[in-house]
N, C-alpha and C positions, 0 to 999 in steps of 0.2 A: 426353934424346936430341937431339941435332942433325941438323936436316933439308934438304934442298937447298933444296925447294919446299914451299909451301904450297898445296894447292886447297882454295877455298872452292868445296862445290857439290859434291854426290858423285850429281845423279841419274845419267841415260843418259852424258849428257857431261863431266860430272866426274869420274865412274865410271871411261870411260875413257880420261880423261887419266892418272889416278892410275894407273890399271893399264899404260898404255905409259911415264908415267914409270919406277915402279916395279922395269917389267921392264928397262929401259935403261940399272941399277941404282941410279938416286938414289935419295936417302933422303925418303920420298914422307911430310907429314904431310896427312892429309883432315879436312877438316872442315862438319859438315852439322847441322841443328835437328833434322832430322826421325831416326826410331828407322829402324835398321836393316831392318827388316822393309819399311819403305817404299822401300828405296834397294836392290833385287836386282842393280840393277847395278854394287854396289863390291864384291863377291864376288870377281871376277875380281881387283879390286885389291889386295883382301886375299890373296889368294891368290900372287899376287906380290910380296908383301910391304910392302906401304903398311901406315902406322901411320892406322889412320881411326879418328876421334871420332866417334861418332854422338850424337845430341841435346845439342851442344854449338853452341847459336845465334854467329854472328857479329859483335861489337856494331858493329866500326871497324874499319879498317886505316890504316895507315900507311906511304909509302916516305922511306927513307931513304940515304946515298950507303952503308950498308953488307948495305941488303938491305929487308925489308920485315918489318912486326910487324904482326901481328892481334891485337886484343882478341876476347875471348869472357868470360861471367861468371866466369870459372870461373881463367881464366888467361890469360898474354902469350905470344906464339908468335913469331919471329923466325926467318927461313931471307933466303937470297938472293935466291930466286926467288918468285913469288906468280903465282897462276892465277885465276880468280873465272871461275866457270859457275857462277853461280847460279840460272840461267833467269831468271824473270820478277819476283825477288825481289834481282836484280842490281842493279836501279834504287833501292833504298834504301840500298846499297854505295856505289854507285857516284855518288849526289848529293851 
């Protein structure tokens, strides 16, 4: 699937960014460590049709002049756009 954006970060504020992307209709990919049980607030986003990863860790990201790529263990994710709410786990992103 191809995405517009990527959010790294799906608590209260990731949540909903992806849910007013989502509804705005870009093609919303989320992505967060923690189990969905943790994160009540990407419901909404879901619900609006975000593609969300849940317990899929963040390792890296990267920008580049055609968009932005995220690593995770698992996989390489590339959209245009990239979002980062990560709260207080923003700060090993973002060093």
């Amino acid at each position: 699937m191809t995405h517009d954006v990527i959010v790294i970060g799906l608590g209260e504020l990731g949540g909903a960014a992806a849910n007013r992307l989502a509804s705005r209709g870009m093609r919303v990919l989320g992505l967060d460590g923690r189990a969905r049980a943790e994160l009540p607030g990407a419901d909404e986003a879901l619900a609006a049709g975000a593609d969300l990863h849940f317990e899929e860790r963040v390792i890296d990201w990267f920008t580049e002049r055609s968009g932005s790529r995220v690593l995770t263990p698992s996989s390489t994710y590339t959209a245009p756009l990239l979002v980062i709410c990560d709260g207080s786990d923003a700060r090993t992103l973002l060093l």
